[in-house]
C-alpha positions in Angstrom: 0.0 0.0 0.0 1.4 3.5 -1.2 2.3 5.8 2.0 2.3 9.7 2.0 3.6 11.2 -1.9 7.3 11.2 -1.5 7.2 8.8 1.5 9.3 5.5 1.8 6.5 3.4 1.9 5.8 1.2 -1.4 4.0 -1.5 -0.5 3.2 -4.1 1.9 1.8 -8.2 1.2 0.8 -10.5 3.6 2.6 -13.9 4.1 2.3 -16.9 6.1 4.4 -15.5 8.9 3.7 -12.0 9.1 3.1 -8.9 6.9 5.9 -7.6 4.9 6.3 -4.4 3.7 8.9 -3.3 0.6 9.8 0.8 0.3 11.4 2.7 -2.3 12.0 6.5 -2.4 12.1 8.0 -6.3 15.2 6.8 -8.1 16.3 5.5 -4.6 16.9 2.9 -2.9 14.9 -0.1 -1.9 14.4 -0.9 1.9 12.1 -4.3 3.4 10.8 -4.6 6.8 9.1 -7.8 8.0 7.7 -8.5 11.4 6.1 -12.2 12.2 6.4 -14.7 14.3 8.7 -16.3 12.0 10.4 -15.8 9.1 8.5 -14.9 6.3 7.8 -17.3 3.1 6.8 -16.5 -0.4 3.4 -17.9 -1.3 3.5 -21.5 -2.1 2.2 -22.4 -5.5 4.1 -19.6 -7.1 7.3 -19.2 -4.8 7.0 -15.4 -5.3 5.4 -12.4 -4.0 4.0 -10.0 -5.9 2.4 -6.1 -5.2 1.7 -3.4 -7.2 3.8 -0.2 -7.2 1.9 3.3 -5.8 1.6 6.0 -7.8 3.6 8.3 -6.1 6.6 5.9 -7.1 6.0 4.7 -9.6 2.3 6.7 -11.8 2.6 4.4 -14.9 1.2 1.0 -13.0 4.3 -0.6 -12.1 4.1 -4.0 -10.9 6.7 -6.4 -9.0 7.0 -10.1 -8.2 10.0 -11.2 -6.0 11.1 -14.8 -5.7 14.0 -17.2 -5.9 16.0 -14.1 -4.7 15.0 -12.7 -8.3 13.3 -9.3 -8.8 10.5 -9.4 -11.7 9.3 -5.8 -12.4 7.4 -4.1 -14.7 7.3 -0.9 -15.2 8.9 2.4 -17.0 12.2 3.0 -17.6 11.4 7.1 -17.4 9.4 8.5 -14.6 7.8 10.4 -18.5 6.1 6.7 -18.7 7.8 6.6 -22.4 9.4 3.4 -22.3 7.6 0.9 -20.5 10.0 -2.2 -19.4 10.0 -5.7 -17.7 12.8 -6.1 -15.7 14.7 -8.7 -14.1 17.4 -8.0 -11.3 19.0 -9.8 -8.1 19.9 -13.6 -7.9 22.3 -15.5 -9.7 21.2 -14.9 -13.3 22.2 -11.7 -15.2 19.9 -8.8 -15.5 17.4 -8.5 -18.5 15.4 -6.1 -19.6 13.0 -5.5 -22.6 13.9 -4.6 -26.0 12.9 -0.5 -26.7 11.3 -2.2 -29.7 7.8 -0.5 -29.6 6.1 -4.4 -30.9 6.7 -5.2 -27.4 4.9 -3.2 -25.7 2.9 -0.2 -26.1 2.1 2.0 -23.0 0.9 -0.8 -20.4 -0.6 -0.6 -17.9 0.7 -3.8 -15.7 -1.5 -5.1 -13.7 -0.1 -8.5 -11.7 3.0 -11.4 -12.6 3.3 -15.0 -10.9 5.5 -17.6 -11.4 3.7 -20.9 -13.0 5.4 -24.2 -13.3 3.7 -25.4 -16.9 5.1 -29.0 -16.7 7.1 -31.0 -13.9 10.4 -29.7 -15.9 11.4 -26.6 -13.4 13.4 -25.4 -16.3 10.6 -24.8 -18.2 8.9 -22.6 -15.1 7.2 -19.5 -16.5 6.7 -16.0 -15.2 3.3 -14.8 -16.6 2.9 -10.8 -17.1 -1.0 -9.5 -16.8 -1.7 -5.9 -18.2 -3.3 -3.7 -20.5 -1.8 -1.4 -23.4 -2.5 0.9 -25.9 -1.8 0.0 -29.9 -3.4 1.0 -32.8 -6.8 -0.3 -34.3 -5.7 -4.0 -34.9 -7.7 -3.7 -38.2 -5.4 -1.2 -39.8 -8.1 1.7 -39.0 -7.3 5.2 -37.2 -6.6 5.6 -34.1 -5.6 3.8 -31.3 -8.0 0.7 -28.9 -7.0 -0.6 -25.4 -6.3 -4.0 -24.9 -5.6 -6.3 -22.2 -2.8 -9.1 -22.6 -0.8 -11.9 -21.0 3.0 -11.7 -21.5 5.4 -14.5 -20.3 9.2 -15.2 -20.1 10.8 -17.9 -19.4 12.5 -17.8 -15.4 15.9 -19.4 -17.1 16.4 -16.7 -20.0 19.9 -15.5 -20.5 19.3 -13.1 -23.8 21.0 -14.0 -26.9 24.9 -13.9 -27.5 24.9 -11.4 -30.7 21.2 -10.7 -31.0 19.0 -9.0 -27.8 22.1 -9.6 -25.6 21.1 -8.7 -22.1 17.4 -8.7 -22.9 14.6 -11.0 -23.2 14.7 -13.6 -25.5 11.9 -15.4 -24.7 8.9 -12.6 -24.5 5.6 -13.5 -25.8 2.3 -12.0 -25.4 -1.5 -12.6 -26.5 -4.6 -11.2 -26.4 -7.1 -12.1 -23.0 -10.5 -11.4 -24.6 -13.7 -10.5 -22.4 -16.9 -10.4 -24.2 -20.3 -10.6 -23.6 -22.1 -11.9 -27.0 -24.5 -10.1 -28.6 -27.3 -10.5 -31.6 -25.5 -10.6 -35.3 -22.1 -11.6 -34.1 -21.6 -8.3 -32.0 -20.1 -8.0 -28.5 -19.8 -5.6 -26.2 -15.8 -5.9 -25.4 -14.6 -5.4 -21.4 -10.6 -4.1 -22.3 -9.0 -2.4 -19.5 -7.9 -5.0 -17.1 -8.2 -4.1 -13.5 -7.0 -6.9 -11.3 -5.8 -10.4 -11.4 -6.6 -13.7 -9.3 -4.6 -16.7 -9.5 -6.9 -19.4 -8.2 -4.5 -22.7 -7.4 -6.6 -25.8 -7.8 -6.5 -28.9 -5.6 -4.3 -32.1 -7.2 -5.0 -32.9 -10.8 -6.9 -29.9 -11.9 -5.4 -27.0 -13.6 -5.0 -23.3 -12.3 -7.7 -20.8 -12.9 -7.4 -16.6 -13.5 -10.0 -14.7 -12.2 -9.6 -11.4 -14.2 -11.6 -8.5 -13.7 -12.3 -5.5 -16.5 -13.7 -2.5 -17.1 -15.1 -0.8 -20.1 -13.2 2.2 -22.1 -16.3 3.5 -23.8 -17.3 6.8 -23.0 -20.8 6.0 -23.2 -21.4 3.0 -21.4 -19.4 1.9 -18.3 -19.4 -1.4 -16.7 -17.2 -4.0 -15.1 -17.0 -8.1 -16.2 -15.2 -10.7 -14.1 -13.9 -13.9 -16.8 -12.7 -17.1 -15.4 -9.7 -18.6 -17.9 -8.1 -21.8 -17.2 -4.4 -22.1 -17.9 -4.6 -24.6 -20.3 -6.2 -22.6 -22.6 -3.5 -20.1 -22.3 -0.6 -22.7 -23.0 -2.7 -23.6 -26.0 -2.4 -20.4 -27.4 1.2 -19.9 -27.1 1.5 -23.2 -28.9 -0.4 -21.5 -31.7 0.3 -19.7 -34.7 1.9 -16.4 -34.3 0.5 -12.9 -35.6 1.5 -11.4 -38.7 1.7 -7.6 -40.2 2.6 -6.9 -43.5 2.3 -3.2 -43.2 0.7 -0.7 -40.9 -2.2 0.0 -42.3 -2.6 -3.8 -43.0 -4.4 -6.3 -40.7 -2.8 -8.7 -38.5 -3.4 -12.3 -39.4 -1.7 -15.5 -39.1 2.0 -16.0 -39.7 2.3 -18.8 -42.8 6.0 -19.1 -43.3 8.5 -21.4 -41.7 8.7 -21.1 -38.1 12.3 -22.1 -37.0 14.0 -24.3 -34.6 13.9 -23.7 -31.3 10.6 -22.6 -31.5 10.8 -18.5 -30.1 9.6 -18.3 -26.8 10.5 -22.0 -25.8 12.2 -22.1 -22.7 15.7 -24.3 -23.1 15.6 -27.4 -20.9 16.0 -31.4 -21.3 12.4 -31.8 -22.6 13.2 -29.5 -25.8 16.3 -30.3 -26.1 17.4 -33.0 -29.0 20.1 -34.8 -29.6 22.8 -33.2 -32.0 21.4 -29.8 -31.0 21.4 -29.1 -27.7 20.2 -25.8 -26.1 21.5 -25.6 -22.5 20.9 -21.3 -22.9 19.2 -18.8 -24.6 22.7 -17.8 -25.8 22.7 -20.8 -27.6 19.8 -20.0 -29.7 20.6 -19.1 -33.7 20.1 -15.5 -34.6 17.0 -16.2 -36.8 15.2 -17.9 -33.5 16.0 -14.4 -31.8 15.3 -12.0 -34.7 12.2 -13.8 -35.0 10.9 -13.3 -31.5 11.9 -9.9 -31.9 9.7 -9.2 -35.0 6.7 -11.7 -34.0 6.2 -11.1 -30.2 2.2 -11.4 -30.6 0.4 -14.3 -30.9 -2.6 -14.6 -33.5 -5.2 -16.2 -31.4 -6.7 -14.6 -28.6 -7.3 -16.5 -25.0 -11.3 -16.4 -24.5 -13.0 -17.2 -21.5 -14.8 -20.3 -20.2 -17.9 -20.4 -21.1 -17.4 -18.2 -23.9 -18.5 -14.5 -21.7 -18.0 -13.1 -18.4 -19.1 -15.1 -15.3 -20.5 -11.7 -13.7 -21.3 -7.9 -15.0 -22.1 -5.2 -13.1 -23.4 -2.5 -14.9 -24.2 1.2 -13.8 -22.6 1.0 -10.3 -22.6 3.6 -7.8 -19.0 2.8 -7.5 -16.0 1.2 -9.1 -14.6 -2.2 -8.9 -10.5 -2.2 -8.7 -9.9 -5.5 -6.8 -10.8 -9.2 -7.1 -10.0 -12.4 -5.0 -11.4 -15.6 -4.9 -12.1 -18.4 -3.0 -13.3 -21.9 -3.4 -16.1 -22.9 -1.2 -17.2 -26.8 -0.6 -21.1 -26.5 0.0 -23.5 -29.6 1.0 -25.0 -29.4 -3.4 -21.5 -28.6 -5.0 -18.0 -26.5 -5.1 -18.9 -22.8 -5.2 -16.5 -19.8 -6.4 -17.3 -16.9 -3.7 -16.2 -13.5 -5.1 -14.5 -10.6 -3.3 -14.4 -7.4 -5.3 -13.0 -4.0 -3.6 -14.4 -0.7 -4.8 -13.1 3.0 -5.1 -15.5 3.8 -2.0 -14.0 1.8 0.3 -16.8 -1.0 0.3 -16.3 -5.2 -0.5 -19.0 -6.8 -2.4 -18.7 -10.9 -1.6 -20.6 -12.4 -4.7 -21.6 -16.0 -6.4 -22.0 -16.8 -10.0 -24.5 -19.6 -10.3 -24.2 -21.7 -13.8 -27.8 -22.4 -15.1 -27.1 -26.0 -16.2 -27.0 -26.0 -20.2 -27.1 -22.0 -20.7 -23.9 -20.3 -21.1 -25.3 -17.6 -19.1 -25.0 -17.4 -15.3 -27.1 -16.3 -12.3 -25.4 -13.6 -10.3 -26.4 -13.2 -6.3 -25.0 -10.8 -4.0 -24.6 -12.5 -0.6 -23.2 -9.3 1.0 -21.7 -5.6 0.3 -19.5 -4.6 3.6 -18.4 -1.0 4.3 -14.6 -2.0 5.4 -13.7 2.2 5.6 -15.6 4.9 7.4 -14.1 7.5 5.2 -14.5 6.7 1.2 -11.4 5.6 0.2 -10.3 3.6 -2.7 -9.4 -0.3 -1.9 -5.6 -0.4 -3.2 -4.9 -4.2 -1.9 -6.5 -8.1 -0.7 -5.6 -10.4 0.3 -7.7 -13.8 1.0 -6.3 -16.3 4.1 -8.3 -19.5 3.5 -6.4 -21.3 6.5 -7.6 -18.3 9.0 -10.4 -17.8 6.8 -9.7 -13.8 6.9 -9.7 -11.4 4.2 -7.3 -8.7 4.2 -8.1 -4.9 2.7 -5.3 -2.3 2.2 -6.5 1.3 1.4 -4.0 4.8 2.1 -6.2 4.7 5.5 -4.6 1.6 6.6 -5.7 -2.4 6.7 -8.2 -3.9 7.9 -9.2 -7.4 8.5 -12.8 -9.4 7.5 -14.1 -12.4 8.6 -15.4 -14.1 5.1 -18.3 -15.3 6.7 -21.1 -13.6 9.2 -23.9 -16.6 9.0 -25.2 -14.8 12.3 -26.4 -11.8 10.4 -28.6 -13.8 8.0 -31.5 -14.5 10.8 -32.9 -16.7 13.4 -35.3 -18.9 11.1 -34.0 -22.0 8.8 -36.1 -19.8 5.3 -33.9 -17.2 6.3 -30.7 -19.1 6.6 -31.8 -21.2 3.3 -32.6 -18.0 1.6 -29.1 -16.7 2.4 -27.7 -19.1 -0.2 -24.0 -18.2 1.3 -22.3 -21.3 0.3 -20.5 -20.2 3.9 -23.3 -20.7 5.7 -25.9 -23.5 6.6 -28.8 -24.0 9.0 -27.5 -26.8 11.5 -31.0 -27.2 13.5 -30.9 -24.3 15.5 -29.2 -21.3 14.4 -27.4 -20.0 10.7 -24.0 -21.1 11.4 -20.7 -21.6 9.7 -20.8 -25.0 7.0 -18.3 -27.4 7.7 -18.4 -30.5 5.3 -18.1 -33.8 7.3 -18.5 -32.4 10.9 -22.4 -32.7 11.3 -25.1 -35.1 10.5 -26.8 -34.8 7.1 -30.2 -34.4 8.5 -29.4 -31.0 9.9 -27.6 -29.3 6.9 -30.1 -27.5 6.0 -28.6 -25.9 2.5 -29.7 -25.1 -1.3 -26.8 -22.8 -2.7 -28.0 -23.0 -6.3 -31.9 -22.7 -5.9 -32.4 -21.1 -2.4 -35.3 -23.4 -1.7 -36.6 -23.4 1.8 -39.9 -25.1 1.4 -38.0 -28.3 0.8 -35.4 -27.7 3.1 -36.7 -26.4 5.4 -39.6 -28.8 5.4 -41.1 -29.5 9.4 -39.6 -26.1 10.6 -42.1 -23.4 12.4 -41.2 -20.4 10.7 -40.5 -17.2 12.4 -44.4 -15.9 12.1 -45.9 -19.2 13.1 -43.6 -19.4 16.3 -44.4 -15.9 17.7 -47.5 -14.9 16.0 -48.0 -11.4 13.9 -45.2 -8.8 14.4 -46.7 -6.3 16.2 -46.1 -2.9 14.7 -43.9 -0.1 15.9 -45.7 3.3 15.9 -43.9 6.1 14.0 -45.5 9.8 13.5 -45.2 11.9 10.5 -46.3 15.6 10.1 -48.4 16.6 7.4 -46.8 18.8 5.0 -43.3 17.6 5.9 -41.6 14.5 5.3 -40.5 11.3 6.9 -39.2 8.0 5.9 -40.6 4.4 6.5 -37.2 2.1 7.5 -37.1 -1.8 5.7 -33.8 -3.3 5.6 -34.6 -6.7 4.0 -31.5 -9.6 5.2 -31.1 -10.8 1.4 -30.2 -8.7 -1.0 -32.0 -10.9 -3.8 -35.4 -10.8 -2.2 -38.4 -8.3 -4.0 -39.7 -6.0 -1.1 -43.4 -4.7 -1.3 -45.0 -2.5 0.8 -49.0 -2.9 2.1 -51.2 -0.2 4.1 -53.6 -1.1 6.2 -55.8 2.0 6.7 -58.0 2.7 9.9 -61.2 1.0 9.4 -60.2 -0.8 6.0 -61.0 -4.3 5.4 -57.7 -5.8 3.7 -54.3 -4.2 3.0 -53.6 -2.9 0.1 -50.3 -2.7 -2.2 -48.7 0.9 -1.7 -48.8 2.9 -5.1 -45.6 5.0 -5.7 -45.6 8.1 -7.4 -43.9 11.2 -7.4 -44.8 12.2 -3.5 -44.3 8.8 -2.5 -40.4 7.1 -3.6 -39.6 3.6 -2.8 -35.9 3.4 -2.3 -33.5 0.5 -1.2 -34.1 1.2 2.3 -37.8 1.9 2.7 -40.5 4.1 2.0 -39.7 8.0 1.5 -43.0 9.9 1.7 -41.8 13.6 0.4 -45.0 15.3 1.5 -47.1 13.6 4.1 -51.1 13.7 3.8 -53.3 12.9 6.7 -54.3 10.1 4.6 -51.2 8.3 4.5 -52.0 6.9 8.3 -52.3 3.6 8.5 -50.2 0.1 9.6 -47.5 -0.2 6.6 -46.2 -3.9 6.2 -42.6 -4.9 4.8 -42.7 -7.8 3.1 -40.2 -9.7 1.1 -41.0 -12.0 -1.6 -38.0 -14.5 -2.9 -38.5 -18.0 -4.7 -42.1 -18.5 -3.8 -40.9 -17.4 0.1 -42.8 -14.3 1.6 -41.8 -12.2 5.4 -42.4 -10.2 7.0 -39.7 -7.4 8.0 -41.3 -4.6 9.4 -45.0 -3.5 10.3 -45.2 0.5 11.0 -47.9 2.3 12.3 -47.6 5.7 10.7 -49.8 8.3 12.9 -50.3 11.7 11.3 -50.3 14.9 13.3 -52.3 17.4 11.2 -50.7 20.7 10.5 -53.8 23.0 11.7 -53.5 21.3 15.3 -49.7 21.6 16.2 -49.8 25.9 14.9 -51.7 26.3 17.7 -49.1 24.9 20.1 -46.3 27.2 19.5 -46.3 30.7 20.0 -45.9 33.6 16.8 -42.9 35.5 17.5 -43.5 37.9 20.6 -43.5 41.6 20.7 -41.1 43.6 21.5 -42.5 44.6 25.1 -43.1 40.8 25.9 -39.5 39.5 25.2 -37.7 39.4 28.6 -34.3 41.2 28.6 -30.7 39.6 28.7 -30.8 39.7 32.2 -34.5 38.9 32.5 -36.9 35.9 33.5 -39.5 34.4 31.4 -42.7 35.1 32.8 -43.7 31.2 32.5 -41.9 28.7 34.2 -39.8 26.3 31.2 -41.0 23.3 30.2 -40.4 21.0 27.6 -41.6 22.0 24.2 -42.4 18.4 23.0 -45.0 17.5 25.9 -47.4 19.9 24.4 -47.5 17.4 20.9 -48.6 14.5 23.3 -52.2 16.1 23.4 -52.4 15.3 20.0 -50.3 11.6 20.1 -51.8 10.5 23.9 -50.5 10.6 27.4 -50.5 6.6 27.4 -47.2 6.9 25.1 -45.3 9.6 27.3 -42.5 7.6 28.6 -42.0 6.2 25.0 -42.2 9.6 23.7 -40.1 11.1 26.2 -37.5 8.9 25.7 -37.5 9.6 22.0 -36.9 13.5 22.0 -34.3 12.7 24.7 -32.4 10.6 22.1 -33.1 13.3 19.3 -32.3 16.5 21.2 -29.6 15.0 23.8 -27.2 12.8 21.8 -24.3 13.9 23.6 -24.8 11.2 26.7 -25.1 8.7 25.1 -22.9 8.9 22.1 -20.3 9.6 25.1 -20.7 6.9 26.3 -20.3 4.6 23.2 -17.5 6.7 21.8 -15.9 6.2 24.8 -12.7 4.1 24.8 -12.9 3.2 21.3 -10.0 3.4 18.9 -10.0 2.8 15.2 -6.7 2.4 13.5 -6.6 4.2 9.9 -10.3 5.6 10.5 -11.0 9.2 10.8 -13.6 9.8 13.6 -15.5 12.4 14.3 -15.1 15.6 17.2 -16.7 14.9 20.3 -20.0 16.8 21.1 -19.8 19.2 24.3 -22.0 18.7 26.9 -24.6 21.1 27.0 -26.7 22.3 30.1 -30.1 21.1 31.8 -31.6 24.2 29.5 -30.7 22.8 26.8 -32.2 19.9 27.0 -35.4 21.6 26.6 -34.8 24.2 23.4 -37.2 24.4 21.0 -36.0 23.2 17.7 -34.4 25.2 15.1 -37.4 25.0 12.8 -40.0 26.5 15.6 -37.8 29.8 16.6 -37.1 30.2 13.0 -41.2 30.8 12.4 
């Protein structure tokens, strides 16, 4: 995470013993600090760490992986951002560096690296570069289209011996397409990549990249997550390579003689032959080199699974900028739960649901958690399976989330059920935390992909059968102002309607929205109240064939032509007491007059109410009190303020 502009601080990763962090000044040097219980270990699967560089060091979209004592960075060469490089430095092989050639690459924007193992030969050991650049039209048009790509060299490059000598030998690149398919052929493309996940599968499966994108159009914005397996990547490196006759020509595939060692094949035993061997990249004839150099791109591009995106958001509040993933074992099948950060500071946990033979997949929400008080752009995660923690980096500091909060979802088995958290499952009693093999099947009570609960939840009292109606919590509105009805629904996928019973009405009927009457996410807005509007207003949520009951609200309506007559018009001049004066009328509080019109029988309720409203300062005092929050900005403390107080007539009365 990037510190103050001109600070030390570059970045910081999380590893199994502690939390590192790397700093560079500008054109400085480089400085690591970790603190752990132990010493710290690159992740696993990759034997790197990688982190993106800030801004303030480094404004092109730098990127860095460190491992095997080697430094892999990508970035620019000029803090201009005019030649954009991939480095390597440290360790026992020399140092490489891109070719200024602008085929290579053409101002990226780099986005993660890893090192992959494609075969059991560690020779042959990859590391793959993800990032987006800027070329022109790849049909030979005007101007210039964003793209995103994966690049790759090979970990045991030396550069050539008279041709790229101290650079890369090996480079290659190809297109990562994310589309969603439209009617006659055309698509709506997703090209600026944002963020990368590296999902390592369990034995005998192959790894996974979560990738997520962003639109460049001016006119319609949107973000698309695509899942690509790795295979399908190798494939296309073992494919043709792309071709340009001119430049205003298009590309298409290369048709001459490709020659021997194929460019960008790594030298080891399994590509070795007999008579030829290849022990380096030095050893490599000048056409293999001069090739690579003139034919870094490959003609086909990697597409998704599926053939499209496994989730778009469209027309967010927001931005997406981060993605990680994890793989969740469920009682009906292995679930991919999705953790994207936003620019506001917020984490949306999401599941893509595959609907059997469609291509096209059902997106649920599970959860959107505010992880920063202030706004503030999500820089960095980091997922722990083993502690099952997710870790969120922002300039405010880093904060740490549990993946899972089953208690939130409710006390009834529908609600649980309705959830569909892959997390989560009702165990008899209570929404708690899923654990495959602990508990008997009769009480996992779970349906991920169809959220079901009248099957499994079959023999369970619901919530309203156990405790009869909700009774209704009385609210008063004045007429002529405005005043807002409160539902907060537990799932995010459920439809929420809204019913008024009316005093004297026979049934409830649906509440019709219109231009005085908004409903919003969070409940009912009335702009303008009308004496008409009183009534018992019901919340009720409607989701697979499952309706609750949130909320029921009695709405009472103090009429505008009874509370004038409660407060006095502004005095004259020979009435108002002097600075040193008494009132004439011994104080009391203003409120109390209102309960003519609401009832003496709710005075303590009522009383306790305006307390609240008028004198926050106790009990906030007492909440704020002893309560730090590291990286969060929190608010002055309210004064005290005296017994008289307590009793002031609001701001809207002495303004009449």
């Amino acid at each position: 995470m990037a510190g103050s502009p001109g600070g030390p601080v570059a970045t910081t990763a999380r590893t199994e013993g502690g939390v590192c962090s790397q700093g560079k000044r500008s054109f400085g040097g480089v400085c690591q600090f970790c603190a752990g219980p132990t010493a710290p270990q690159p992740d696993p699967p990759t034997g790197m760490w990688h982190w993106g560089l800030p801004a303030h060091l480094c404004p092109h979209h730098g990127w860095a992986s460190w491992g095997g004592g080697e430094l892999y960075t990508g970035l620019t060469a000029d803090f201009l951002g005019r030649e954009a490089m991939i480095f390597r430095t440290g360790g026992p092989r020399p140092a490489l560096r891109s070719d200024s050639d602008q085929n290579l690459l053409h101002d990226p924007r780099f986005v993660m690296a890893a090192r992959i193992a494609d075969n059991s030969d560690q020779d042959d050991d990859k590391v793959y570069f993800f990032f987006s650049e800027t070329v022109p039209s790849p049909d030979g048009g005007p101007g210039r289209v964003t793209v995103s790509r994966v690049g790759r060299v090979c970990v045991n490059d030396a550069g050539g011996q008279r041709v790229l000598v101290n650079k890369w030998s090996t480079f290659l690149k190809a297109r990562l397409v994310c589309s969603v398919p439209g009617p006659g052929g055309a698509e709506t493309h997703f090209d600026q990549l944002e963020d990368v996940f590296l999902l390592w599968p369990s034995a005998g499966k192959t790894l996974e990249v979560y990738a997520l994108f962003s639109t460049v159009s001016a006119v319609f914005q949107g973000f698309a997550v695509c899942v690509y397996h790795m295979e399908d990547i190798w494939e296309v490196f073992r494919g043709p390579f792309a071709h340009q006759d001119g430049p205003q020509h298009q590309w298409g595939p290369y048709g001459g003689k490709v020659p021997f060692p194929r460019p960008g094949v790594c030298p080891s035993k399994m590509t070795a032959q007999p008579g030829r061997p290849f022990g380096s990249t030095k050893n490599y004839p000048d056409e293999v080199l001069q090739f690579a150099r003139a034919h870094p791109l490959m003609f086909w591009p990697v597409r998704p699974q599926q053939g499209r995106p496994v989730l778009v958001k469209t027309h967010l509040a927001q931005q997406l900028r981060q993605i990680v993933v994890d793989r969740v074992e469920a009682e009906d099948g292995t679930y991919d739960v999705i953790f994207l950060g936003t620019d506001s500071g917020s984490v949306l946990k999401v599941i893509a649901l595959q609907g059997g033979a469609s291509t096209e997949s059902e997106e649920v929400v599970l959860e959107e958690l505010q992880v920063f008080k202030v706004p503030t752009p999500i820089t960095e995660m980091e997922i722990s399976v083993k502690r099952q923690m997710l870790y969120v980096g922002s300039r405010l500091g880093v904060a740490r989330l549990q993946l899972h909060h089953c208690e939130t979802y409710g006390s009834a088995c529908a609600e649980c059920c309705l959830a569909r958290d892959p997390y989560c499952a009702w165990d008899g009693a209570s929404c708690t935390r899923y654990r495959p093999g602990t508990s008997k099947r009769r009480f996992r009570r779970q349906d991920i992909r169809h959220g079901n609960p009248a099957l499994q939840c079959l023999g369970e009292s619901q919530e309203d059968e156990a405790t009869g109606p909700m009774a209704a919590t009385t609210v008063y509105g004045m007429e002529h102002n405005s005043t807002f009805l409160e539902c907060l629904p537990k799932s995010s996928q459920a439809a929420v309607h809204w019913f008024l019973q009316r005093p004297g009405g026979q049934g409830p009927d649906r509440v019709k929205t219109d231009e005085r009457v908004l409903q919003t996410e969070q409940g009912l807005l009335f702009r303008r109240v009308s004496h008409l509007d009183a009534g018992i207003y019901t919340c009720k949520t409607l989701e697979h064939g499952f309706s609750q009951t949130v909320v029921r609200l009695a709405l009472e309506v103090i009429v505008a032509t009874q509370l004038n007559g409660l407060f006095p018009r502004d005095p004259r001049p020979e009435e108002t007491p002097g600075w040193g004066g008494l009132a004439s009328t011994p104080s009391k509080a203003w409120y109390k007059d209102i309960l003519q019109l609401i009832g003496f029988a709710n005075l303590p309720r009522v009383d306790e109410y305006c307390e609240r409203v008028w004198c926050p300062s106790r009990s906030r005092g007492k909440q704020a009190k002893g309560k730090s929050w590291a990286g969060l900005e929190l608010g002055k403390k309210v004064k005290s303020q005296g017994q008289t107080e307590r009793n002031r007539t609001p701001r809207e009365v002495e303004a009449t």
